[in-house]
C-alpha positions as CSV (number, residue, x, y, z in Angstrom):
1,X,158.9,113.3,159.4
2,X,158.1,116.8,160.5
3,X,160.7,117.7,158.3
4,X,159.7,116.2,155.2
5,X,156.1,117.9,155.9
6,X,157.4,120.5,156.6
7,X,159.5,121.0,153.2
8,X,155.9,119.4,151.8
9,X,154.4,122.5,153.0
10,X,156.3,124.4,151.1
11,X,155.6,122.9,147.8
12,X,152.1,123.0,148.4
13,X,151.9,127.0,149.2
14,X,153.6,127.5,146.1
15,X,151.4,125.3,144.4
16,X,148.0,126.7,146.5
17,X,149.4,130.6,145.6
18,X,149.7,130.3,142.1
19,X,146.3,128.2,141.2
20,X,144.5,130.5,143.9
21,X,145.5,133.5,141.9
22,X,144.6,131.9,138.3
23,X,141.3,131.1,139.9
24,X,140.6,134.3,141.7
25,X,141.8,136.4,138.5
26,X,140.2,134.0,135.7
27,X,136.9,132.0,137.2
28,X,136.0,134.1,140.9
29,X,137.5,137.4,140.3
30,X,139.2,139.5,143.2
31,X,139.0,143.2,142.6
32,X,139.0,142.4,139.2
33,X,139.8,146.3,137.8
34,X,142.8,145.7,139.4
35,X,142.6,148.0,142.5
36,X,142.4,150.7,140.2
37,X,139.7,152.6,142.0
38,X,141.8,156.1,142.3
39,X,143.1,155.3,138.3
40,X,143.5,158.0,136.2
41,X,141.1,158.0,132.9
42,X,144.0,157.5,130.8
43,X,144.6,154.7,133.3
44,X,141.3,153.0,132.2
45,X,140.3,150.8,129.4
46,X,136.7,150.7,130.2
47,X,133.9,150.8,132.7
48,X,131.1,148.1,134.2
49,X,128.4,150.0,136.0
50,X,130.7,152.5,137.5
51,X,133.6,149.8,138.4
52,X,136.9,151.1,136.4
53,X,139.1,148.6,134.5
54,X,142.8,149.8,134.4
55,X,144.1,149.2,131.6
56,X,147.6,147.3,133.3
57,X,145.1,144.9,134.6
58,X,143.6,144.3,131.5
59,X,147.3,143.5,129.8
60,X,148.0,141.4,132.5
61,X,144.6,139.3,132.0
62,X,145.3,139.2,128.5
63,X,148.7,137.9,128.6
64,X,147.9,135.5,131.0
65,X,145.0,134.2,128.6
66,X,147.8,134.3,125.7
67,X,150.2,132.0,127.6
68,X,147.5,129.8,128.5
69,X,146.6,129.6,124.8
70,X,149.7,128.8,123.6
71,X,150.5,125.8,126.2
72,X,147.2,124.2,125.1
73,X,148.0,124.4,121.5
74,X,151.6,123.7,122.1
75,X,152.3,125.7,118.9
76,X,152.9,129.6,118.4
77,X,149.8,131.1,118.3
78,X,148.7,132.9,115.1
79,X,146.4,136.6,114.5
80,X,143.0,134.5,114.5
81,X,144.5,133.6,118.0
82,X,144.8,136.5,119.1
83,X,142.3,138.5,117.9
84,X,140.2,135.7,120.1
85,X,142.0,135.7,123.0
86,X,141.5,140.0,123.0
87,X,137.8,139.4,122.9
88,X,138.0,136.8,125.7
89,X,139.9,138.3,127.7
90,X,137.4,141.6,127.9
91,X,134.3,139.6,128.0
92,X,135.6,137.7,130.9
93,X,136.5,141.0,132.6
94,X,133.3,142.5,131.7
95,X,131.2,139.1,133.2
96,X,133.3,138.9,136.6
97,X,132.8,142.3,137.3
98,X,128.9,141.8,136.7
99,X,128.6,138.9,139.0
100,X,130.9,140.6,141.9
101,X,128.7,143.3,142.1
102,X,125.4,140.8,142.1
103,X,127.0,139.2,144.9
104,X,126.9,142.5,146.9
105,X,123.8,143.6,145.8
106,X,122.1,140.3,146.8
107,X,124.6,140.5,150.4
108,X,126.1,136.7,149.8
109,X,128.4,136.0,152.3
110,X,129.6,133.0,154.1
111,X,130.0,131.8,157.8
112,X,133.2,130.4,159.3
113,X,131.3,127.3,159.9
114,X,130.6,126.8,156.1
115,X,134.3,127.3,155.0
116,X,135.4,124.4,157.7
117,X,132.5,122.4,156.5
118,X,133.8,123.3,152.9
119,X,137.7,122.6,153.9
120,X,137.0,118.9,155.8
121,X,134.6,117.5,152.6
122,X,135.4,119.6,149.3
123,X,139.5,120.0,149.1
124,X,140.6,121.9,146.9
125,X,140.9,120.8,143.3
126,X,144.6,121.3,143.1
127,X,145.3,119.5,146.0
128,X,143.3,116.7,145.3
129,X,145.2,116.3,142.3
130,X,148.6,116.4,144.3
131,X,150.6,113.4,144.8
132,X,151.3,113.9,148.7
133,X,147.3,112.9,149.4
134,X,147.0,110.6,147.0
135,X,147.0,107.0,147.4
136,X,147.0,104.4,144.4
137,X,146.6,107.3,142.0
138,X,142.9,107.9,143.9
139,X,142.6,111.1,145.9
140,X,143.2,109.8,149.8
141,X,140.8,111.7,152.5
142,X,143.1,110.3,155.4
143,X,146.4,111.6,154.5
144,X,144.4,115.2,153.6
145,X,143.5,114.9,157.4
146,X,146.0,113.5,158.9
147,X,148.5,116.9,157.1
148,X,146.0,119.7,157.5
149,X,145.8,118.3,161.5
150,X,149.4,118.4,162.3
151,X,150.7,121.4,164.1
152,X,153.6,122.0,161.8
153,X,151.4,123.1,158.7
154,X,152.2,126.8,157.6
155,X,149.3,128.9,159.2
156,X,150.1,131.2,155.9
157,X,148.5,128.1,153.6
158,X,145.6,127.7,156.1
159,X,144.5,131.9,155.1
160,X,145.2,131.0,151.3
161,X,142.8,128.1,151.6
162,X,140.8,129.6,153.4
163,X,140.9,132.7,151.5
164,X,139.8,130.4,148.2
165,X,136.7,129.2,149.7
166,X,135.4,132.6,151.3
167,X,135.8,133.5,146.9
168,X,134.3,130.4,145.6
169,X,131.4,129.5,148.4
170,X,129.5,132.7,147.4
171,X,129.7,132.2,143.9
172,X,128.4,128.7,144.4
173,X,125.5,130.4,146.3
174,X,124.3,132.5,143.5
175,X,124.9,130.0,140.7
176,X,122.4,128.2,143.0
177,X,119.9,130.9,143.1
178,X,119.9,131.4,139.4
179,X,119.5,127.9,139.0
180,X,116.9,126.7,141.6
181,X,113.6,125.7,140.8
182,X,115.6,123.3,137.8
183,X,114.2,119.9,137.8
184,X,113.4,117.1,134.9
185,X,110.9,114.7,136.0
186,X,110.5,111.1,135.2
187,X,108.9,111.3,131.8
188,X,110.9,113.9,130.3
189,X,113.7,111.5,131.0
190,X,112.2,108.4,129.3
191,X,111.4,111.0,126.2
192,X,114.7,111.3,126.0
193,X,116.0,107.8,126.9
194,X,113.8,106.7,123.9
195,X,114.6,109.1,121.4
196,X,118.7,107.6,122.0
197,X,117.6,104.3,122.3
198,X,114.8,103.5,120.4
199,X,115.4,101.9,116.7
200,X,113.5,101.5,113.8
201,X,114.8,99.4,110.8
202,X,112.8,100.2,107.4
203,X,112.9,99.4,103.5
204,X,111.9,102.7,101.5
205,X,111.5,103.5,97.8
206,X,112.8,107.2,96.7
207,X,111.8,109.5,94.4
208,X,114.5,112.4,93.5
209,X,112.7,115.2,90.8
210,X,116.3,115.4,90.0
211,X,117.4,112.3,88.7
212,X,113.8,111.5,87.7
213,X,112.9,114.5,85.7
214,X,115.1,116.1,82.8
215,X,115.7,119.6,82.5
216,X,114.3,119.2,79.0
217,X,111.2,117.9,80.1
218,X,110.1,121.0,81.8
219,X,109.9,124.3,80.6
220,X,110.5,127.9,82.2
221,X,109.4,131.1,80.9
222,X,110.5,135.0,80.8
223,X,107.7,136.1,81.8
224,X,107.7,133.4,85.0
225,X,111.7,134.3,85.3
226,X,111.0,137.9,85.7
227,X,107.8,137.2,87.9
228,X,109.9,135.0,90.4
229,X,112.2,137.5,90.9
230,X,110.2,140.8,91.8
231,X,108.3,138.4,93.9
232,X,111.3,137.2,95.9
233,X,113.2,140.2,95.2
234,X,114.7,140.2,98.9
235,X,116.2,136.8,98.7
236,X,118.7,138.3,96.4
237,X,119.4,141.5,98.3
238,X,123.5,141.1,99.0
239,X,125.0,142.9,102.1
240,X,128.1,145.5,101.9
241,X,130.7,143.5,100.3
242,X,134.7,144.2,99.9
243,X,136.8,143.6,96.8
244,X,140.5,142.7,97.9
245,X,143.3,141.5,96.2
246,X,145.3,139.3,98.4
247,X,148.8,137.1,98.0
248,X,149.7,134.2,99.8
249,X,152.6,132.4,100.8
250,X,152.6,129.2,101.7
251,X,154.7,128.0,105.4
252,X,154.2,124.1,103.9
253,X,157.0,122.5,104.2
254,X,159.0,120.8,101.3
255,X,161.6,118.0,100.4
256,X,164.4,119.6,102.5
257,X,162.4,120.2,105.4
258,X,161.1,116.6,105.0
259,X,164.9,115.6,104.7
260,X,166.3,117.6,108.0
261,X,163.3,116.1,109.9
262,X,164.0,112.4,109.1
263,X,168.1,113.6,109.9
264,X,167.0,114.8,113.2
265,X,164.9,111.6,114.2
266,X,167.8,109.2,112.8
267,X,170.5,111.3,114.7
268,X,168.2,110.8,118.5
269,X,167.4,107.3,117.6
270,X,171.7,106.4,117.4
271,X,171.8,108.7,120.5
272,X,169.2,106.4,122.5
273,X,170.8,103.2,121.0
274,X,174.2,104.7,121.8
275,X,172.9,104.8,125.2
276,X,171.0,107.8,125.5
277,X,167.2,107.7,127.9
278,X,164.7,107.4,125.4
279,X,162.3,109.2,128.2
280,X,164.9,112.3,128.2
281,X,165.4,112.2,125.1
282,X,161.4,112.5,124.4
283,X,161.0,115.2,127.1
284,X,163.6,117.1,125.5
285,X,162.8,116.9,122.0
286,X,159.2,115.1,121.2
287,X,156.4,117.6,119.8
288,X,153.3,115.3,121.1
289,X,153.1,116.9,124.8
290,X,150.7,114.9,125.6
291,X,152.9,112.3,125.6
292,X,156.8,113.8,126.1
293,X,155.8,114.9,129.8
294,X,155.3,111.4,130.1
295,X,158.9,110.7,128.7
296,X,157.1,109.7,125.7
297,X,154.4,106.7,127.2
298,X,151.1,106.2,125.2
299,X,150.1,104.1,127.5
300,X,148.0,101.1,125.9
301,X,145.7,100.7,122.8
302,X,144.8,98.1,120.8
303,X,144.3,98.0,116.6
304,X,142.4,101.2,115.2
305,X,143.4,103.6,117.5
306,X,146.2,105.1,115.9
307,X,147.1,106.0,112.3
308,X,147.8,103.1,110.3
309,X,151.8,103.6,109.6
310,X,152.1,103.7,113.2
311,X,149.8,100.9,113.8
312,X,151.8,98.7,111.8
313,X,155.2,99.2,113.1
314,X,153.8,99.5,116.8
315,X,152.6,96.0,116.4
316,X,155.5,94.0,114.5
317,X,158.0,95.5,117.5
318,X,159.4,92.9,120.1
319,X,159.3,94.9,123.6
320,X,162.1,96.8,124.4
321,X,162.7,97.6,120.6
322,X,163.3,100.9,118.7
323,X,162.0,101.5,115.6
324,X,163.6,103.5,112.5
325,X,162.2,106.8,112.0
326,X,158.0,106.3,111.1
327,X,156.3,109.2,108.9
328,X,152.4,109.9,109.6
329,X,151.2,112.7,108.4
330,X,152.3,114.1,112.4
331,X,155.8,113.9,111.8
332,X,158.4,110.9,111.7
333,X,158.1,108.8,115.1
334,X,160.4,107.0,116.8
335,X,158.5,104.3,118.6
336,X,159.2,101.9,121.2
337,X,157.7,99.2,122.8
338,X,157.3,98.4,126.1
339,X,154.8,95.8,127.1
340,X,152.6,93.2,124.8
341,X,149.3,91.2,125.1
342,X,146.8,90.1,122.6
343,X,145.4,92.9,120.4
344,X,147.0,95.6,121.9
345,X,150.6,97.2,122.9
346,X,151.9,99.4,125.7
347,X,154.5,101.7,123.6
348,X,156.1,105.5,123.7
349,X,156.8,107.3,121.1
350,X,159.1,110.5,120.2
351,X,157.7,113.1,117.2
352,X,159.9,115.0,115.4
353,X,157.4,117.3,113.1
354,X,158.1,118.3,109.5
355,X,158.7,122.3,109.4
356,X,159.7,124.7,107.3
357,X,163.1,125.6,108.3
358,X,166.9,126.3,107.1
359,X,167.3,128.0,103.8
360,X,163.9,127.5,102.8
361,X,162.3,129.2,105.9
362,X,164.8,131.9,104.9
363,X,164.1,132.4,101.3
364,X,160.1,132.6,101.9
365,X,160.6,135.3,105.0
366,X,162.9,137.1,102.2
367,X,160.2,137.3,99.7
368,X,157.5,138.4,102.5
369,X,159.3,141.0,103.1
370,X,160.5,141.8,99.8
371,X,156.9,142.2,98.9
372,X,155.9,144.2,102.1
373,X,158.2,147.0,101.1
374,X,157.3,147.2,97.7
375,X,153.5,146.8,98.1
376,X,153.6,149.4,100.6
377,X,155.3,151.9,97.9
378,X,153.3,150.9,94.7
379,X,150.8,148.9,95.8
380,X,150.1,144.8,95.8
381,X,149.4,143.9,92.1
382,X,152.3,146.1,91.1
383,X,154.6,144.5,93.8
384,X,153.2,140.5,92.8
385,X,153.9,141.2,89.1
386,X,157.3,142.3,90.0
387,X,158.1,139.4,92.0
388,X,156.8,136.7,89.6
389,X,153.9,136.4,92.6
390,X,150.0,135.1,91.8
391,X,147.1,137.4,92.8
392,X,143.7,136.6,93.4
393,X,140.5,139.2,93.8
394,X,138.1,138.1,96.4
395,X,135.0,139.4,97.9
396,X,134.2,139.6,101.7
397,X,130.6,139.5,103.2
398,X,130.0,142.1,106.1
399,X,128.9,140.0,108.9
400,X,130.6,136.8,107.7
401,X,134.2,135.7,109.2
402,X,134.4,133.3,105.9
403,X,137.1,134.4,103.9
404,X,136.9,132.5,100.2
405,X,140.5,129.7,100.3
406,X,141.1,130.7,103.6
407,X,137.9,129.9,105.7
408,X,136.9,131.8,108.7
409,X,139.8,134.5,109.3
410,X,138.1,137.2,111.4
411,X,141.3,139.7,111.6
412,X,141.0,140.6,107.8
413,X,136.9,141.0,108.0
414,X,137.4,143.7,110.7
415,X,140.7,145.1,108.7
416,X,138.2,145.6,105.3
417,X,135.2,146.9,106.8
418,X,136.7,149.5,110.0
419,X,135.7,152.5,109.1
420,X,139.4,153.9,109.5
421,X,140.4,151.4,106.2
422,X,140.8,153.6,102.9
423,X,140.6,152.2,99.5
424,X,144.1,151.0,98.5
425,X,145.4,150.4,101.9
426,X,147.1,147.8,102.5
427,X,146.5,145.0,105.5
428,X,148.9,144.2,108.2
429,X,150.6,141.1,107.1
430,X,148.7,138.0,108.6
431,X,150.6,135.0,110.0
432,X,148.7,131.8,110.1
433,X,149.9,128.4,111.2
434,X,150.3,127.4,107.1
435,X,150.7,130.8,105.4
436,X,151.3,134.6,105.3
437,X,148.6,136.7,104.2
438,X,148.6,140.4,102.3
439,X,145.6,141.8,101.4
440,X,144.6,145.4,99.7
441,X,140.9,146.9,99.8
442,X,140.4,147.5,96.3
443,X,136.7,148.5,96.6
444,X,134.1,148.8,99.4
445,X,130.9,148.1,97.6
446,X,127.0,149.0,99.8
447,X,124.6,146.8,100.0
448,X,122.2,145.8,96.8
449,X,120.5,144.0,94.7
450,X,121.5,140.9,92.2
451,X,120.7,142.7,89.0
452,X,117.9,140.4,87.6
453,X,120.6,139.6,84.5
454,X,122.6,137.7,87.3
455,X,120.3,136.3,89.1
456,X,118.8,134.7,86.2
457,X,120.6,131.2,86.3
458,X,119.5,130.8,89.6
459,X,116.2,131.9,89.4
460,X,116.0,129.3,86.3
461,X,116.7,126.5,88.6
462,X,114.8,127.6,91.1
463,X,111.9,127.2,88.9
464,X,112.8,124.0,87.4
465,X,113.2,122.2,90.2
466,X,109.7,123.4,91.3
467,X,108.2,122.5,88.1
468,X,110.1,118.5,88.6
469,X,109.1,118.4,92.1
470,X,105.7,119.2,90.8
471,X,105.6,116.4,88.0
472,X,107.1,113.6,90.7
473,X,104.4,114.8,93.1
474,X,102.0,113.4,90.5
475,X,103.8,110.6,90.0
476,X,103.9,109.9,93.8
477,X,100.1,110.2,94.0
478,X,99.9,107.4,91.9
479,X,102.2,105.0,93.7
480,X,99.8,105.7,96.8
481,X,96.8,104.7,94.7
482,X,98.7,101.1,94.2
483,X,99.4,100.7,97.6
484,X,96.2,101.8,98.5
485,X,94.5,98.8,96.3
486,X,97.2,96.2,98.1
487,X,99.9,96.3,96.1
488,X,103.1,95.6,98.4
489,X,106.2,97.6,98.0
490,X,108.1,95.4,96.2
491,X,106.0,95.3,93.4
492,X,105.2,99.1,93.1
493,X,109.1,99.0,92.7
494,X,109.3,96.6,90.1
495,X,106.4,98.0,87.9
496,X,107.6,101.6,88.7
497,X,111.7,100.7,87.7
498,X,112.3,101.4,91.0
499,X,115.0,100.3,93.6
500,X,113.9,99.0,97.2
501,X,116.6,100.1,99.4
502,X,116.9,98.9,103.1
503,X,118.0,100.9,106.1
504,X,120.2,99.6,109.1
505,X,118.4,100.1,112.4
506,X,119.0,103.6,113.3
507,X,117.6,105.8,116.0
508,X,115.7,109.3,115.8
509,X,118.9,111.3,116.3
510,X,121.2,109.7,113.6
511,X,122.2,110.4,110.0
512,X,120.4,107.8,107.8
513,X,122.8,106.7,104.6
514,X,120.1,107.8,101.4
515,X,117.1,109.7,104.0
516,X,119.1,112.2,105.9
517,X,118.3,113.2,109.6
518,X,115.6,114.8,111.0
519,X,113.7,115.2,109.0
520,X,109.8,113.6,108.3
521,X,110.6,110.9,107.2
522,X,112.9,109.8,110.4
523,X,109.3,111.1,112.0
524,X,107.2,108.9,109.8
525,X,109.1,106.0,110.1
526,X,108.6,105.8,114.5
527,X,105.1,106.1,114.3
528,X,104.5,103.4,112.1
529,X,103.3,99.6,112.8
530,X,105.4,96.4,111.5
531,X,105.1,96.2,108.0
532,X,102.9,99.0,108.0
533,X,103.3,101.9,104.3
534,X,103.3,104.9,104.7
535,X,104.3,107.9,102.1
536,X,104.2,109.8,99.9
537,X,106.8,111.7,102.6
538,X,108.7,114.5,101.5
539,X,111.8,115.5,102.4
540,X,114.7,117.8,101.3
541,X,113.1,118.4,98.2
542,X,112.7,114.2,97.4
543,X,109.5,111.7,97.9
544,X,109.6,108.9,99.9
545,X,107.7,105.4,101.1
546,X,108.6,103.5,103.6
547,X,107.7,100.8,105.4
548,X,108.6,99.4,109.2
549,X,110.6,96.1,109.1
550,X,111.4,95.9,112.7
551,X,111.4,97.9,115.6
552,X,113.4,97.4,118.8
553,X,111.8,99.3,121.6
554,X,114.0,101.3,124.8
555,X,114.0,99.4,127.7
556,X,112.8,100.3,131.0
557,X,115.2,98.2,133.2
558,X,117.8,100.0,131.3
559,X,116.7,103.5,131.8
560,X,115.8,102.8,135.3
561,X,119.3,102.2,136.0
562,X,120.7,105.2,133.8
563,X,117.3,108.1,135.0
564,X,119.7,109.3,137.6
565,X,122.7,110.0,135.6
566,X,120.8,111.2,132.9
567,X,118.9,113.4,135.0
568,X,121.5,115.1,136.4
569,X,123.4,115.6,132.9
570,X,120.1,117.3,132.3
571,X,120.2,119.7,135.3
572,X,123.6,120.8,134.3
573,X,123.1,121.2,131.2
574,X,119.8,123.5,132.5
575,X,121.6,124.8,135.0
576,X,124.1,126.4,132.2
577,X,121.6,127.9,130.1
578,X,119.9,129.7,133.0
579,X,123.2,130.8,134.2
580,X,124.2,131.7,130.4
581,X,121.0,133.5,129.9
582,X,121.2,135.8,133.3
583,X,124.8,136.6,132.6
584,X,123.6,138.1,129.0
585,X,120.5,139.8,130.8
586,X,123.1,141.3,133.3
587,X,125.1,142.5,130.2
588,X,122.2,144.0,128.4
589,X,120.8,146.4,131.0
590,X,124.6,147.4,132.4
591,X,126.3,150.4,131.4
592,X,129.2,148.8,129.6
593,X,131.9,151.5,128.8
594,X,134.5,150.1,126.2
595,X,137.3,152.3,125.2
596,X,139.7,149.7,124.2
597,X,140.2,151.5,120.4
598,X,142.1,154.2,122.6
599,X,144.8,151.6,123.6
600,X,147.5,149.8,121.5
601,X,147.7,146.4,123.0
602,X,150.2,144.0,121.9
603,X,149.4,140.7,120.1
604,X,151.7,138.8,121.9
C-alpha cells in the first residue's frame, strides 16, 4: 500500500507541476516578464508601467498558446490562427502584469490559515479530476483526505500545492473587491423570468410598401435625387479602400482523394475483422478526438442527433457489428455498435477524413510555387495569365477584417494597409484550412465621396421606398378607421384582399416567422388584452395589426424554484463585466510600451 501511494505520488507531482505552471503562466501569472528584470533593451519586447517583458518569455507564452490552439482544433493551424494567437498572447501578458501589480499596490496577501482552509475544502481542479480520488466517476473528499494525511506523501507536492493557492487566493481576493456591492434583487429576477417565459400567441395582418406599392406608381425627381444626396451627403462618405488582385487555389479535395480515403477506411475495417482492436485501431487512426481517446465510444444518442447517413446505418446495426465504410460530409466512418434499447444506440465510431493528398496535393503545391516565383519577378496578373490561372480585383475596407469570397481574413487587411506595403508588392502567400491565397496591392485609394453619378441608384430607392411607405401609411390609417367603427380583423382582411396570418406562441426574446424580433410589434403584442387590436405598428419598414389570441403567463411557483439559480447566473455574468470593465480602465491609464514590430516572431 505505501508503495502504490507512494508511486501515486509521483504521478500526481508530475501532473500538479505541469498544470501549476500552465496556470501560473496563463491565468495567475508568476513573474510574468519572465525574471527579466536586469534584461537588456534588445532583450525586451515591451513595457507595463515600468515592468519589462523579455522577449524569450514572450516566445515562450506564445508557443505555448500555439500548441494549445492546435490541440483544440485538432487540425494545423492556419495565418488567421496565428495572427490571433500573437494578439492573445500580448494581451494576456499585458493584463497579468496589470493585475500583479494591483495586487501589490492594494497589499493582498494571504494567511497560512486561509491556504489550509483552501487545501481541506477547495482541491485543486486537476486533482479533483484525477482518478486516484475519485469514486464512481464523482470527486471523493475521503480518499483526498485519507492521501494528503498519510506520512508518505512527497513534502515537495505539499509546496507545489501550496504554492498554487498562495497565487490563486489573492487573485480571488481582488476579483472580489472589484465585484462586491453586485446584487440582483427579487424583481429584476422575475423581469427577466418573464421576458423567457412569458408567451403571447397573436393573428396579424401585414402591410409591406414593397409588395403593395409598384415602383411605377411612385415617382422620383432630379431635383429630389440631387436634394437627398447633399442632404445626406455623409452617409455616402467611403473610408480608405485597397484595390488587390488576388489568385486562389483551392486545398478541396477531389475524386482521388475521395478514392484513397474510402481505401484507407476499407483496409482498417479488414484489419479489425481480421482481428485487429477496433479501440486501437481508432486511437491510432480516427480524426474525431473527441471520440478516438475514447477508443472511438460515442457513448449513447437517440434519432436526430447525428447526421442522417450515420443515423441510418447506426440504427440497422445488430451489436457487436461493423459497418462498411459510411460517407458524411466528416469523412467515411466506420461504425460499430455496441449496446441497443429503444430509440437510441450506444456505438463508436472511427473517421477517416477526405484530404487532399498524393499526386494531387503535389501538383497544387507545384503550381503555388510556380506562381510565387514568377509573381515575384513580373508580377501577379502576368504570372496568372501565364499559368492559365483566374484573377479577380477586389477592394478592402480600412477597418473591416471582411475580405469579399473569403470572409473575415485579418492577415491580408493589415498586409494592404501597413504603412511599409508599396503599390505592386506582393503579399506573403496565405495558407488557410481550404485554400492558398496571393494577393498584390494594386492601388491604395483615401477616403471620399460616392460621386453623386454612383450613388444615384441607391439614392433612387431610397426615395421610393419612402414615397411607398408613405402611400401604405395612408392606407393603414384607413384600416384603423374600420376597426375603430367595429369591424373585426377578419373582415378588414377580406374587404382589404388581405391575408390573416397566425403566429405560434412565442416569447419576447424569439424570432417570430413573418414579424421579426424585437422589435414593436413583439412590444405591442405583450401589452395587449385577449382579443384586444392594436396597429397600425411599424416595423422594419412594414405596417402591422395584431391582435392577442392567447396569452400564457410565467409562473411564480416556477421562478420561485429557479430565482436562486438565476440569480447567481446573473452575478456572474455582473461580476464579468465589472471585472472586464476595470481590466480595460487599468489598460487605459497604464503606460503600455509595445515594441513588438522590432522582433521577427515565428508563426509557428
Amino acid at each position: 500500500m505505501l508503495r502504490s501511494m507512494r508511486q501515486n505520488t509521483k504521478i500526481i507531482m508530475l501532473i500538479v507541476a505541469l498544470a501549476f505552471v500552465g496556470l501560473m503562466v496563463f491565468q495567475w501569472g508568476m513573474d510574468i516578464s519572465g525574471q527579466s528584470g536586469n534584461a537588456q533593451a534588445g532583450g525586451q519586447i515591451g513595457r507595463v508601467n515600468g515592468t519589462p517583458i523579455s522577449y524569450q518569455f514572450w516566445t515562450q507564452t506564445y508557443r505555448n498558446l500555439t500548441d494549445q490552439a492546435r490541440d483544440q482544433k485538432g487540425a494545423a493551424l492556419n495565418d488567421q490562427d496565428y495572427a490571433l494567437i500573437e494578439e492573445q498572447t500580448w494581451n494576456q501578458i499585458v493584463s497579468q502584469i496589470l493585475i500583479e501589480q494591483e495586487l501589490r499596490r492594494r497589499g493582498i496577501e494571504v494567511t497560512d490559515q486561509e491556504v489550509r482552509l483552501a487545501f481541506q475544502t477547495a482541491p485543486p481542479p486537476w486533482l479533483q479530476s484525477n482518478e486516484l480520488f475519485q469514486t464512481g466517476g464523482q470527486f471523493d473528499y475521503e480518499k483526498y483526505r485519507a492521501f494528503f494525511s498519510n506520512p508518505a506523501v512527497d513534502p515537495q507536492l505539499l509546496i507545489q500545492i501550496e504554492q498554487y493557492y498562495r497565487n490563486i487566493l489573492p487573485q480571488a481576493r481582488l476579483m472580489e473587491q472589484i465585484g462586491s456591492g453586485i446584487y440582483v434583487p427579487d424583481s429584476e429576477l422575475w423581469d427577466l423570468y418573464r421576458t423567457r417565459n412569458e408567451r403571447v400567441q397573436i393573428r396579424y395582418l401585414v402591410l409591406d410598401p414593397e409588395i403593395i406599392v409598384d415602383d411605377s406608381e411612385v415617382a422620383v425627381t432630379d431635383v429630389e435625387l440631387r436634394n437627398f444626396y447633399e442632404e445626406n451627403r455623409e452617409d455616402f462618405k467611403q473610408p480608405t479602400r485597397a484595390d488587390v488582385l488576388t489568385v486562389t487555389f483551392s486545398r478541396t479535395p477531389g475524386a482521388s482523394d475521395t478514392a484513397a480515403a474510402r481505401a484507407r477506411a476499407n483496409s482498417i475495417r479488414e484489419e479489425i475483422l481480421a482481428g485487429a482492436s477496433f479501440e486501437e485501431q481508432a486511437e491510432a487512426h480516427s480524426a474525431d478526438p473527441g471520440s478516438a481517446a475514447r477508443g472511438g465510444d460515442l457513448g449513447w444518442f437517440g434519432r436526430g442527433q447525428m447526421t442522417p447517413e450515420f443515423e441510418r446505418v447506426a440504427f440497422e446495426l445488430s451489436p457487436g457489428e461493423l459497418s462498411e465504410p459510411v460517407l458524411t460530409p466528416f469523412g467515411f466512418h466506420i461504425i460499430k455498435v455496441v449496446e441497443s434499447e429503444d430509440d437510441r444506440v450506444r456505438a463508436s465510431h472511427i473517421l477517416i477524413p477526405i484530404t487532399m493528398g498524393g499526386a494531387s496535393e503535389d501538383q497544387l503545391l507545384g503550381s503555388v510555387d510556380r506562381l510565387e516565383k514568377l509573381a515575384l519577378r513580373h508580377g501577379l496578373q502576368e504570372a496568372a495569365d501565364s499559368l492559365g490561372v483566374q484573377t479577380r480585383r477586389l477592394s478592402l475596407i480600412e477597418g473591416s477584417d471582411f475580405v469579399p469570397g473569403i470572409g473575415a481574413f485579418t492577415p491580408v487587411i493589415k498586409w494592404a494597409f501597413h504603412d511599409s506595403t508599396l503599390v505592386g508588392e506582393l503579399a506573403p502567400v496565405y495558407e488557410t484550412e481550404d485554400s492558398f491565397l496571393f494577393f498584390e496591392l494594386l492601388e491604395l485609394l483615401p477616403a471620399s465621396y460616392v460621386p453623386f453619378v454612383e450613388a444615384e441608384p441607391a439614392v433612387r430607392r431610397r426615395l421610393l421606398l419612402d414615397k411607398k411607405r408613405e402611400t401604405v401609411s395612408w392606407r393603414a390609417e384607413g384600416i384603423a378607421r374600420e376597426l375603430e367603427q367595429g369591424k373585426t380583423l377578419g373582415e378588414v382582411a377580406e374587404t382589404q384582399g388581405l391575408s390573416l396570418q397566425s403566429s405560434d406562441p412565442f416569447t419576447r426574446l424569439d424570432f417570430v416567422p413573418g414579424i421579426g424580433q424585437a422589435n414593436a410589434v413583439i412590444g405591442t403584442a405583450f401589452g395587449l388584452q385577449p382579443n384586444e387590436v392594436a396597429g397600425p405598428v411599424e416595423a422594419d419598414g412594414r405596417f402591422f395589426f395584431i391582435q392577442l389570441v392567447e396569452r400564457q403567463e410565467a409562473n411564480h411557483e416556477d421562478f420561485e424554484q429557479a430565482k436562486e439559480n438565476l440569480r447567481a447566473q446573473l452575478a456572474l455574468q455582473r461580476q464579468r463585466t465589472a471585472l472586464d470593465e476595470w481590466l480595460a480602465d487599468l489598460r487605459e491609464r497604464a503606460n503600455i510600451e509595445d515594441w513588438r514590430q522590432d522582433f521577427f516572431v515565428p508563426s509557428s
